[in-house]
C-alpha positions as CSV (number, residue, x, y, z in Angstrom):
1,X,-92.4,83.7,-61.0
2,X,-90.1,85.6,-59.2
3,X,-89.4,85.2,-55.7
4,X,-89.1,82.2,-53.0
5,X,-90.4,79.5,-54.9
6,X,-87.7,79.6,-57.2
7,X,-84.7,79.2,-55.2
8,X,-84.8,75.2,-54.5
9,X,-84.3,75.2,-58.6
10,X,-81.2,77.2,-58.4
11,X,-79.5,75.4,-55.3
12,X,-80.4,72.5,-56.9
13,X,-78.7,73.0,-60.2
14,X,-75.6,74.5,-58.2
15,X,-75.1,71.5,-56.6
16,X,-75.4,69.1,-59.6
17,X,-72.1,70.0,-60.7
18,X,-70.3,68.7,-57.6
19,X,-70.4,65.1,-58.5
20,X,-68.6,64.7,-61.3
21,X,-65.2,65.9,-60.0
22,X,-66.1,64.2,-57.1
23,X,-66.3,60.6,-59.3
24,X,-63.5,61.8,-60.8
25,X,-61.4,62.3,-57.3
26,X,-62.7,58.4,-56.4
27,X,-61.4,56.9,-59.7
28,X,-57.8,58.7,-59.4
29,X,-57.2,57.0,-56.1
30,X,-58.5,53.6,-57.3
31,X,-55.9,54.1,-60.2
32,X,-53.4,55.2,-58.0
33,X,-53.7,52.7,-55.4
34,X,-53.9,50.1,-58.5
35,X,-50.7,51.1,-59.7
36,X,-49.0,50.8,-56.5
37,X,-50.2,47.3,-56.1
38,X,-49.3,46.3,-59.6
39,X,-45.6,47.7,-58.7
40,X,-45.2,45.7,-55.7
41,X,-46.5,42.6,-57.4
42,X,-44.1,42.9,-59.5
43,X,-41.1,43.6,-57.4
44,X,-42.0,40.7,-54.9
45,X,-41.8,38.7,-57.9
46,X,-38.5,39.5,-59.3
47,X,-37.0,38.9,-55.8
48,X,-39.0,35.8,-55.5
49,X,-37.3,35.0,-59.1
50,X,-33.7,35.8,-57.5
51,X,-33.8,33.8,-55.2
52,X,-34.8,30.9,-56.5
53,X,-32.3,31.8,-58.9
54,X,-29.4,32.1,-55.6
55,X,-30.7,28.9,-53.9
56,X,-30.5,26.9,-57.2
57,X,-27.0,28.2,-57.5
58,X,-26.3,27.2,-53.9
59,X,-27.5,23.8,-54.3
60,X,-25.6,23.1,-57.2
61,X,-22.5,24.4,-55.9
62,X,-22.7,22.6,-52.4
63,X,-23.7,19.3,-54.3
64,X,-20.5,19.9,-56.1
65,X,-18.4,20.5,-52.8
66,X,-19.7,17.7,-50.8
67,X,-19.0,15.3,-54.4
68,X,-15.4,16.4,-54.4
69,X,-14.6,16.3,-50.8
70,X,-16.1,12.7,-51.0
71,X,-14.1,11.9,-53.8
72,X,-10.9,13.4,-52.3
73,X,-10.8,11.9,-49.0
74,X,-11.9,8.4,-51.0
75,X,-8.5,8.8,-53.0
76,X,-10.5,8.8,-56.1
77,X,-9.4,12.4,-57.1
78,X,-6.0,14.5,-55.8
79,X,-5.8,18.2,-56.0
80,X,-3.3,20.6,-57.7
81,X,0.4,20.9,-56.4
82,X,0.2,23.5,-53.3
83,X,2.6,26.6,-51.3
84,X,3.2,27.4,-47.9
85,X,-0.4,29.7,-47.2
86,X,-3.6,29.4,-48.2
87,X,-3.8,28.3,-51.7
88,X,-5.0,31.4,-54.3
89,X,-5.3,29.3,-57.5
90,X,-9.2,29.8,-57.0
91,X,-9.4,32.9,-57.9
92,X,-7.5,32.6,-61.0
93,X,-9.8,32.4,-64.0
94,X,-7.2,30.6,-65.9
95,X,-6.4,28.1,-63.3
96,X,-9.6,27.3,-62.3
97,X,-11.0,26.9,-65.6
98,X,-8.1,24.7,-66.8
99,X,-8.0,22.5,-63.5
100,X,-11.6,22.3,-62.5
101,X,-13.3,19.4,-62.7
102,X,-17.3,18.8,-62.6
103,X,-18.2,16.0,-60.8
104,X,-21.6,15.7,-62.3
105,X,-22.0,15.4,-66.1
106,X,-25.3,18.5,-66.2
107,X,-27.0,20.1,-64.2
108,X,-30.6,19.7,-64.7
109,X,-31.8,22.3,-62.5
110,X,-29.8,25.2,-64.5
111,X,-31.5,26.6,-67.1
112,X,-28.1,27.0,-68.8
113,X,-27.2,23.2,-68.0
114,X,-24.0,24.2,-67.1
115,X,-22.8,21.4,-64.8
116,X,-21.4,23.2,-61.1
117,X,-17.2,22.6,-61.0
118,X,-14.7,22.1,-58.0
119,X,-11.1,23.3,-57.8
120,X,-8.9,21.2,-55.0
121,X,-5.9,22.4,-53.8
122,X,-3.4,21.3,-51.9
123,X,-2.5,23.4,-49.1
124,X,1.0,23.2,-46.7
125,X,0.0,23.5,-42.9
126,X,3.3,25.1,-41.8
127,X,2.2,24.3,-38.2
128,X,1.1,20.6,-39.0
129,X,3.7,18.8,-41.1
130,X,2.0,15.6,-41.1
131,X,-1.5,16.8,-41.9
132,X,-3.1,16.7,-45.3
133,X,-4.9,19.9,-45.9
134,X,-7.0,20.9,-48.9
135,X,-9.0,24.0,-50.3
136,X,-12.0,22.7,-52.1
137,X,-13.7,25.1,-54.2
138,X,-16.9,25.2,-55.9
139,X,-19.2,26.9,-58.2
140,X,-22.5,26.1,-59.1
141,X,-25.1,28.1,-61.3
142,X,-28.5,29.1,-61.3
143,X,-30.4,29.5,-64.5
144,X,-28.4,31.5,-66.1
145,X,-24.1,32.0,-66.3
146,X,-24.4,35.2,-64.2
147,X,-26.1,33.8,-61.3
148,X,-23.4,32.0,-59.5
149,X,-22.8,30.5,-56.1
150,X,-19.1,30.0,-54.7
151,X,-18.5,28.0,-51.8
152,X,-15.5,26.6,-50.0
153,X,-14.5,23.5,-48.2
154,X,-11.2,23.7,-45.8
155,X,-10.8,19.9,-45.6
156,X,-7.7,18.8,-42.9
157,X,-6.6,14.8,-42.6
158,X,-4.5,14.2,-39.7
159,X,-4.1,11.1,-38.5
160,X,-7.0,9.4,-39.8
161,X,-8.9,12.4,-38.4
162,X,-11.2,14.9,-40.8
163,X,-11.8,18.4,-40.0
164,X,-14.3,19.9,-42.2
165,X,-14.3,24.3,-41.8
166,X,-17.1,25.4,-44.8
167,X,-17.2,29.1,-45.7
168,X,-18.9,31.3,-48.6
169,X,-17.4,33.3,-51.0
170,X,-19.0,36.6,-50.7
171,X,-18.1,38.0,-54.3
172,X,-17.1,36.3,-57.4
173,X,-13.3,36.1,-57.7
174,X,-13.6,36.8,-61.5
């Protein structure tokens, strides 16, 4: 049988073969798009991990600041001997390991446990001679020794009158 009636057989099998590359072509993009997914999953995440990690540091740290500068303007606690100029014994590692004190016993929220610390130091206001000035440092960690916070407290008594100036230390001193 030769002839007309057996063309629709051999279009027909020609086109069989089309649909397997074709299923093929559909799963690649499923597994791609899959994969993309999967890696922004897991980004989002890791910086959903960090900051907890920051704002636990951050907490623990300004806990510590606001304890100290409570204590320090109650009497309860003095700070260390200070110069002329902002004090720099903060970013000592020797100094502030040696003179810091932590004004809670842990720190539950730290995975290390490491309890946050604060550093006062006195501070000489060359332009206010009566005035008690103070640079309260702290540090508090996240949950783990590398994630730290730093945060300062410029505390000024004059006259029965507190001035409270807060910053943030933007990179570890050491």
């Amino acid at each position: 049988m030769r002839g007309p009636a057996c063309r629709p057989q051999f279009r027909r099998a020609r086109n069989q073969g089309i649909a397997l590359p074709v299923v093929l072509l559909i799963a690649a993009m499923m597994l791609t798009t899959s994969a993309a997914w999967l890696e922004q999953t897991v980004a989002a995440a890791r910086n959903a991990t960090a900051i907890y990690d920051h704002l636990l540091a951050m907490h623990a740290a300004d806990s510590a600041l606001t304890s100290c500068a409570r204590n320090l303007i109650n009497g309860s606690v003095s700070g260390l001997p200070g110069a002329s100029g902002e004090p720099v014994g903060w970013k000592s590692q020797a100094t502030f390991e040696s003179s810091a004190i932590a004004p809670f016993a842990s720190w539950p929220m730290s995975l290390s446990f490491r309890a946050p610390q604060c550093l006062i130091e006195k501070w000489r206001l060359t332009n206010r001679a009566n005035a008690q000035a103070y640079l309260v440092t702290a540090r508090g960690y996240g949950r783990s020794t590398d994630s730290q916070t730093w945060l300062q407290l410029q505390l000024v008594i004059d006259s029965g009158a507190i001035e409270k100036h807060w910053r943030r230390v933007a990179a570890r001193p050491f």
